[in-house]
C-alpha positions as CSV (number, residue, x, y, z in Angstrom):
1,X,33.6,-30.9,34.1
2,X,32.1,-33.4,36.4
3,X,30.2,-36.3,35.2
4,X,27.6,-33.9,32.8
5,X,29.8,-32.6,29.1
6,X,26.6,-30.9,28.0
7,X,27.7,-27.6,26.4
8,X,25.7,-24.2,27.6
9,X,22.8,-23.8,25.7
10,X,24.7,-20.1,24.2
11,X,27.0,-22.5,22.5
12,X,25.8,-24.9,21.1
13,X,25.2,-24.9,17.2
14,X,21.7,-25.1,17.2
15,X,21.2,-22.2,19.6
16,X,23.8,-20.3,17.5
17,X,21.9,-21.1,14.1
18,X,19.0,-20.2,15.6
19,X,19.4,-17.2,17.5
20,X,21.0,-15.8,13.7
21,X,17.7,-16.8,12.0
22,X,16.0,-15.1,14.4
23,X,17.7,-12.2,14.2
24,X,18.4,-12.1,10.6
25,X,14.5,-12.4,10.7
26,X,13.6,-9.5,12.8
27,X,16.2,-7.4,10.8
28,X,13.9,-8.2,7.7
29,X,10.6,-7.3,9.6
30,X,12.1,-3.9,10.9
31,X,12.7,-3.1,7.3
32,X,9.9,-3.7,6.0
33,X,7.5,-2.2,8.0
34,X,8.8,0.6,6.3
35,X,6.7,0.2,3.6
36,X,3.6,0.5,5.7
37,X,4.5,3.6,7.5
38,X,4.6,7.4,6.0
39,X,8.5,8.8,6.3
40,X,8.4,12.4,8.0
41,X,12.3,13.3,6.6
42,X,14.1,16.3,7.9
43,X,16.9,15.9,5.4
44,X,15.7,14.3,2.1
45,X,17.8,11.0,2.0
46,X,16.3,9.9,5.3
47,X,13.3,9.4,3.9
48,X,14.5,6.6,1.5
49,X,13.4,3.1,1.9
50,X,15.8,1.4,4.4
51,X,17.3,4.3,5.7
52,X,18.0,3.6,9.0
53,X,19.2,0.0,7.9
54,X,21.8,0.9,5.3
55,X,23.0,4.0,6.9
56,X,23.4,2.0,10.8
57,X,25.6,-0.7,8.3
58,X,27.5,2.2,6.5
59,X,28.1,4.0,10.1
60,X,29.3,0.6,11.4
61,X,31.6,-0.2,8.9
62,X,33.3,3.4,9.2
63,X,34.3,3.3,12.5
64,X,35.4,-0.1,12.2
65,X,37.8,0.7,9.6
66,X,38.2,4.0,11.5
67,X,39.0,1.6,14.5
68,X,41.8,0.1,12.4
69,X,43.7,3.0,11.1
70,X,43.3,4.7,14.4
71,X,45.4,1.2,15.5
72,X,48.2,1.6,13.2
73,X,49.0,4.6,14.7
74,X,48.7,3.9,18.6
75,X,49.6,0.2,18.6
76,X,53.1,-0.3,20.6
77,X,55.7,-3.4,20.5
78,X,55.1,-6.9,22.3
79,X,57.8,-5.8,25.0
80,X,56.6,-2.2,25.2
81,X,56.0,-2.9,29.0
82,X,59.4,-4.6,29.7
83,X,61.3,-2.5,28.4
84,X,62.8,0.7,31.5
């Protein structure tokens, strides 16, 4: 860099800490409002507390592990491309 070191404002560790507080915050709000409002289920577990929140989290985890296995099978070797 030229005469100014100053990192991006995205990465410094302030921004970063903050921009998780926020977030983690907002997650919290979203959740609760569930309390205030009156669940209209079609299936009966979707009308649990925190549906949307634990079930997004279970979802996410699944097709990251999903991600993995699938990876173990498609995955090639380093010289896959230099070898003719």
């Amino acid at each position: 860099m030229t005469g100014n070191d100053e990192k991006h404002w995205l990465v410094r560790p302030n921004t970063i800490r903050l921009l998780w507080r926020y977030g983690i915050g907002l997650l919290v709000i979203l959740v609760l409002v569930d309390v205030f409002k009156e669940p209209h289920p079609y299936f009966g577990i979707d009308g649990t507390f925190g549906f949307y929140a634990w079930f997004g989290l279970v979802v996410c985890v699944a097709m990251v592990l999903f991600a993995k296995a699938l990876g173990v099978f498609l995955k090639r070797k380093d010289s896959y491309y230099d070898d003719e």
